[in-house]
Every structure is written in structure tokens, then in C-alpha cells.
C-alpha positions in Angstrom: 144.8 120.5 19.0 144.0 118.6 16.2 146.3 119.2 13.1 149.2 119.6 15.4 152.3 117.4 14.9 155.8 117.5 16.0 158.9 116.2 13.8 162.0 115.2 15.4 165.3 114.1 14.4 168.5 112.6 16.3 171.8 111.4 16.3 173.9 109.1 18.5 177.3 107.9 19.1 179.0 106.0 21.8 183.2 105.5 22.0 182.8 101.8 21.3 182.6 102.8 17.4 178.2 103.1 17.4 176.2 105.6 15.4 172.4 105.6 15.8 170.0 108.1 13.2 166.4 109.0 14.4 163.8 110.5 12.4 160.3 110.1 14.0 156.8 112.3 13.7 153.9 112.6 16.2 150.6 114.0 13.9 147.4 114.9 15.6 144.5 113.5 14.0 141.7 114.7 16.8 142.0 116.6 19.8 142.7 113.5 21.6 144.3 111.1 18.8 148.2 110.8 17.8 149.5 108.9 15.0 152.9 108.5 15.8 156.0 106.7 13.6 159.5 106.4 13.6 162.4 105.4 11.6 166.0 104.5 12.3 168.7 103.2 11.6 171.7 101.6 14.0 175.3 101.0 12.7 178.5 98.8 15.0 181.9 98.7 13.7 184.8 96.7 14.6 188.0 94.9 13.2 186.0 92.2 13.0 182.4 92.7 12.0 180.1 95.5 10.7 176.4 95.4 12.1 173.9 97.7 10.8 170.1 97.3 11.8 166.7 99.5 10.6 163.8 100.4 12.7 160.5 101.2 11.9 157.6 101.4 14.4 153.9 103.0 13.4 152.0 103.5 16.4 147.6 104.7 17.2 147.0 106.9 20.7 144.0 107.6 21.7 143.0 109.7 25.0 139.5 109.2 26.5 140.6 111.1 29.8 141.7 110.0 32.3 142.9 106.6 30.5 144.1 106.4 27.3 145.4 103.7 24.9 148.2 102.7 22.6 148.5 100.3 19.9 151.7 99.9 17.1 153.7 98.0 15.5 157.7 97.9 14.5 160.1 96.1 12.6 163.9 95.7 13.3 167.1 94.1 12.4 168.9 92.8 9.4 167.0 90.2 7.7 170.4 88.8 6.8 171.5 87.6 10.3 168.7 88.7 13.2 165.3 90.0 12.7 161.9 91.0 14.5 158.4 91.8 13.8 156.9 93.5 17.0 153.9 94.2 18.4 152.7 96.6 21.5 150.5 97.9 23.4 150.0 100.2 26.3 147.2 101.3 29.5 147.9 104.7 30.6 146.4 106.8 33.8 147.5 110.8 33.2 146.3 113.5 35.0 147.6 117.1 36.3 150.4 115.2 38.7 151.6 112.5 37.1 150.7 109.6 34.8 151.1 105.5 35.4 151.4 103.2 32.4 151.3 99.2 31.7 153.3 98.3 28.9 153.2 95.1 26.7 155.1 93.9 23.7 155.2 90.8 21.6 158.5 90.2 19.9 159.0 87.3 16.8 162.7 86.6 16.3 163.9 85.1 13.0 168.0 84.2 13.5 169.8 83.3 10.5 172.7 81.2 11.2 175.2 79.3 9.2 175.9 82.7 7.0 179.3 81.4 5.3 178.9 80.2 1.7 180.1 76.9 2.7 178.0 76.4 5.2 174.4 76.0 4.6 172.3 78.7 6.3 169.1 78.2 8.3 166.9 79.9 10.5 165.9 79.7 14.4 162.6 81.3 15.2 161.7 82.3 19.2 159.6 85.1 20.4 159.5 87.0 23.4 156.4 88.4 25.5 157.0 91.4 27.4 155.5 93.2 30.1 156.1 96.2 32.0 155.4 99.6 33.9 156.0 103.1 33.4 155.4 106.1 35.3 155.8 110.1 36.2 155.0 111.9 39.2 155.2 115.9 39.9 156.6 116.4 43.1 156.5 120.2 43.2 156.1 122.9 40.4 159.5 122.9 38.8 160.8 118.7 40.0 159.3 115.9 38.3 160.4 112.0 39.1 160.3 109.1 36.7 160.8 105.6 36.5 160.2 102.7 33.7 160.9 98.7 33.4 159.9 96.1 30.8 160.8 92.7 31.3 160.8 89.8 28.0 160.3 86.3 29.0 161.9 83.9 25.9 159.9 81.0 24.0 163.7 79.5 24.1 166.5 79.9 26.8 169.0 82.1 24.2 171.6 81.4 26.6 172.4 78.0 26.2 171.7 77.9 22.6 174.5 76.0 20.7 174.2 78.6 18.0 174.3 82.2 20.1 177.9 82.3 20.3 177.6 84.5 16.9 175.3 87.0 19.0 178.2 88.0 21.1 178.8 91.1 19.5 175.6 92.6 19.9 176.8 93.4 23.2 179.6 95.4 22.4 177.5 98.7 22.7 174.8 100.3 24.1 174.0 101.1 19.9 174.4 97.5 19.3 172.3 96.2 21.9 169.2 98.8 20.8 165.7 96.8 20.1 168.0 93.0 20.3 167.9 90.5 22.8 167.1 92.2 26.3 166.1 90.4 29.3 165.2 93.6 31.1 165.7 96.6 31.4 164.7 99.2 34.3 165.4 103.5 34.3 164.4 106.2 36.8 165.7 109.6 37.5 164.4 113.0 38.4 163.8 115.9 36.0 164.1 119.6 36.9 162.6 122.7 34.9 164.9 125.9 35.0 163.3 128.3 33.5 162.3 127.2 29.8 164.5 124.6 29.8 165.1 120.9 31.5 167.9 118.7 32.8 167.5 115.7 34.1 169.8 112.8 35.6 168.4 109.4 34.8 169.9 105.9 35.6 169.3 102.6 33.5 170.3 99.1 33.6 169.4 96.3 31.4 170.9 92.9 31.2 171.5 90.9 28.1 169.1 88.1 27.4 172.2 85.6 25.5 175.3 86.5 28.2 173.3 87.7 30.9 175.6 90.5 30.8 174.7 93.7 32.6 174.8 97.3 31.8 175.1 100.0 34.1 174.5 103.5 33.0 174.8 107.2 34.1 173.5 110.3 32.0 172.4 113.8 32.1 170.3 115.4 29.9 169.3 119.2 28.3 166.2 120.3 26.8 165.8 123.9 25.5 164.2 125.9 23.5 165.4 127.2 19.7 162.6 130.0 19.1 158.6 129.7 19.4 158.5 126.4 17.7 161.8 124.1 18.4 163.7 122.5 21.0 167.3 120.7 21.2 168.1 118.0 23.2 171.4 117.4 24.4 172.6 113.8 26.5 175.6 112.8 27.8 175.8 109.0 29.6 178.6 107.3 30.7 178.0 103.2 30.3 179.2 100.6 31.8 179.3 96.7 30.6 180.3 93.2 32.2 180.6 92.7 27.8 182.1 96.1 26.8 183.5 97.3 29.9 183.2 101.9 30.1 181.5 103.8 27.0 180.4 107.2 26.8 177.4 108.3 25.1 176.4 111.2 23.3 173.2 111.8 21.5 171.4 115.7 20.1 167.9 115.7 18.7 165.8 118.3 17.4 162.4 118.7 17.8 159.8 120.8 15.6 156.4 122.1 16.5 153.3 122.8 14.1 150.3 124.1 15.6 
């Protein structure tokens, strides 16, 4: 319906010392057009370093039934140390049993190193082109099975890059490691509706594009209602990291409706 919108807000945290804070809007503008944006902002700590990044994506969907399209943009990082200006796009298939997507993203990198006052700083620019799939299918009336992958291939090979040793602790968290330098990553699970509400066990793995580091990860999730208009979502994940070793997860967002 158009005029309809949904408001959400979240917060994260993970025993490795990350806090993550969500605020994003969906806005119908036509029956079949969403205008979609989000804002957050990621924060690390440690005896040694304190990383804090911002996120901002603005995004156009469009459904001509049964294809549809989406276009956006997003910024993230720290324009002090790592930064990157993004753009995306997306080919969806949705119908009554399912829906089948092909993801792609185009990711410019700006690294400033040399960030000591003695030293004198400059800045490494790469990019990254990504591609991937994403899809849903109903398997009866209350089961649903899902499963998503996107995979970035570098302008540069990060790895061996003289200069990357300073991006180690990006992987000390799955907070840390949100929107940076992913080689790929790959979910799937199954969701099941009880009642008005949903859980659902997912899996992920991604693997870090400057260690090659991998990350395992096992959660479960809640969805139910508050009232006519509003919904909490509750997640619990247990990670672990070839960088960080075991970290648990635990997020809540809150979801709004406006007809």
C-alpha cells in the first residue's frame, strides 16, 4: 500500500567487547516502490585500539511482478584509517513460494596508513566487485528455507600487502569485521512460523579477505509480535574464529508498522 513504511531500530553486542546501533526505515512511495535507508554505527574496543565505523546506505525497489529491481548506495568506515563508497544492485524473481535474487556490489576502498605524527600518512586505494545469490523457498505452510552468498574479487591481493598488518584487528569480532574486507561470505537455515511468531536457526561463514581467516557461526532467532503494529526480534549466535577464537552474539530490534 502506498504510504506504508516500517521503522526499525537495533542493537548488537558480542563478548569480544563489540556494540553495533541500527536505525533503518523502509517508506512506500507506490504500491510497488520502496525507498529504503539505513544508518549505523559500529564500535571495537580493546587494550590496544578503539575502532569505531558509520554506515549509511539509501537504497530504490521497484516491483514490476514477477521481477523486481534494486538500486542503492552506502558509505562506511572511518575516513581516518579505512573507508568505502559502495554501490549495489539487485534482480529478484518472487512469487507465492519463494523468491530467487542476483546480487551485485561495487566496493572503493580508501586505506590511510602511516597514521603516527611522525610518520607521514598516505593512502592505498583498491576496490572490490562482488557478485552473488540469494534465495527463499516455502516448503509447506508454516517451514520456510533460506540460503544467501556474495563473493568480492580484489583489484589488489590485500593479503600480501606490506601495509595490512595494521588491518589485523578488524578481525577481532564479528562487529569489527561488519561491511570491511570480506572475501565471502555464505548463510542458510530454515525458518518456522508458530503461531504469530518465527524462529529460525541460520548458519553463516565468511572468510576474511587480509588473513584469510574463517568464521564459523551458529544462531537462533525470535520474531514476535508487540500489538497490531510492532514486532521484536530477538538473536542469539555463537561465533567462531581462526582470528578471535569463540564469541557469542546477541542482537534485539524493533520493528514499527504504519499503514
Amino acid at each position: 500500500m502506498a504510504g506504508g513504511a516500517v521503522i526499525g531500530m537495533g542493537a548488537e553486542g558480542d563478548t569480544s567487547d563489540g556494540r553495533a546501533y541500527s536505525l533503518f526505515a523502509d517508506v512506500s512511495i507506490t504500491d510497488n516502490t520502496w525507498l529504503s535507508a539505513a544508518l549505523a554505527r559500529n564500535e571495537t574496543n580493546s587494550e590496544l585500539f578503539e575502532f569505531e565505523t558509520k554506515f549509511l546506505d539509501v537504497s530504490l525497489d521497484h516491483f514490476f511482478d514477477p521481477i523486481g529491481i534494486r538500486v542503492g548506495g552506502s558509505y562506511w568506515g572511518d575516513d581516518d584509517f579505512l573507508e568505502s563508497k559502495d554501490a549495489h544492485a539487485a534482480i529478484y524473481l518472487r512469487g507465492e513460494q519463494g523468491s530467487l535474487s542476483v546480487n551485485f556490489e561495487r566496493r572503493d576502498f580508501d586505506l590511510t596508513v602511516g597514521r603516527d605524527v611522525l610518520l607521514e600518512r598516505r593512502t592505498i586505494d583498491f576496490s572490490a566487485n562482488g557478485i552473488g545469490l540469494s534465495g527463499r523457498l516455502k516448503t509447506s505452510k508454516r517451514t520456510s528455507l533460506f540460503l544467501g552468498g556474495m563473493s568480492y574479487d580484489y583489484s589488489r591481493p590485500i593479503a600480501i600487502q606490506p601495509d595490512t598488518d595494521i588491518l589485523r584487528f578488524l578481525a577481532i569480532s564479528r562487529i569489527s569485521l561488519m561491511n570491511s574486507l570480506i572475501d565471502y561470505r555464505v548463510s542458510g537455515g530454515i525458518e518456522v512460523e508458530i503461531g504469530e511468531s518465527r524462529v529460525d536457526l541460520r548458519y553463516s561463514t565468511w572468510k576474511t579477505a587480509v588473513y584469510q581467516g574463517r568464521v564459523e557461526s551458529l544462531g537462533v532467532g525470535l520474531l514476535m509480535p508487540l500489538g497490531d503494529s510492532a514486532d521484536v526480534e530477538f538473536r542469539l549466535a555463537s561465533d567462531e574464529s581462526d582470528e578471535f577464537g569463540r564469541a557469542t552474539v546477541f542482537s534485539v530490534f524493533l520493528y514499527l508498522y504504519k499503514e
